[in-house]
N, C-alpha and C positions, 0 to 999 in steps of 0.2 A: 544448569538451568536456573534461573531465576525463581523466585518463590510470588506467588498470586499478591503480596502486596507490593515487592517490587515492581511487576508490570503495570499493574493499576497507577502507580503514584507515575510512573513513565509514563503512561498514557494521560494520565491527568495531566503532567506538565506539557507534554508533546500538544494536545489537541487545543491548549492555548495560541499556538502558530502555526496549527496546524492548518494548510488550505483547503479549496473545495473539495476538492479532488477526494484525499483523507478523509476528509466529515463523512462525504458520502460514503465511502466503503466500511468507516463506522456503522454507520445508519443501516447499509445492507446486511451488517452480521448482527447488530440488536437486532431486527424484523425476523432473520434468520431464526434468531435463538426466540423470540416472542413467540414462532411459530412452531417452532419445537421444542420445548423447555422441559422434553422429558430425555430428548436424545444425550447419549451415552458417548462421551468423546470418541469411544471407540466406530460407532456408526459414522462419524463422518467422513467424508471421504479424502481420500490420503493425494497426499502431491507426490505426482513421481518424483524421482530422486532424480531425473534429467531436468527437469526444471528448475529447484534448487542449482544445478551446474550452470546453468545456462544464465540465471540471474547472479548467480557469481561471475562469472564469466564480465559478463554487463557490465557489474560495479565496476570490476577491476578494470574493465577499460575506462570508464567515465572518472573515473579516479585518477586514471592516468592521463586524463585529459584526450584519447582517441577517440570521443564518441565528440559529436556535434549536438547542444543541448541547447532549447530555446526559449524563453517565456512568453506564458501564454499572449501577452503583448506582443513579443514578435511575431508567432503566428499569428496572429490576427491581422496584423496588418502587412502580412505576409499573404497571405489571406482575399484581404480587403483591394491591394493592387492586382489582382487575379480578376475580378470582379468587372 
């Protein structure tokens, strides 16, 4: 496992190209942690260990190129001729 200033300097580099998407779910876990800054890592709540499988599962298709992936450009005007 990584040590607290490795992830920081990862995350400090990352959230330079990092997109909306990202920022936001940043945003959601400071307000999170603002809002409880007493909680104890152990209170929070745990991800099953089927989800963990299933977003490996994911990668390893979109890595192999079997998933169909689009940017938000595409869907839009993907989108837009729907309209």
């Amino acid at each position: 496992m990584q040590s607290t200033s490795e992830i920081r300097k990862k995350i400090h580099e990352y959230r330079e190209d990092a997109d909306e998407r990202i920022l936001r779910i940043f945003n959601v876990i400071i307000d999170a942690e603002e809002k409880n800054p007493d909680l104890a890592s152990s209170d929070y709540p745990q991800v099953p260990d089927y989800v963990y499988d299933k977003i490996k599962e994911e990668r390893g298709k979109y890595l192999n190129g079997e998933l169909k992936t689009s940017s938000w450009e595409e869907i839009k005007e993907r989108l837009m001729k729907k309209l």
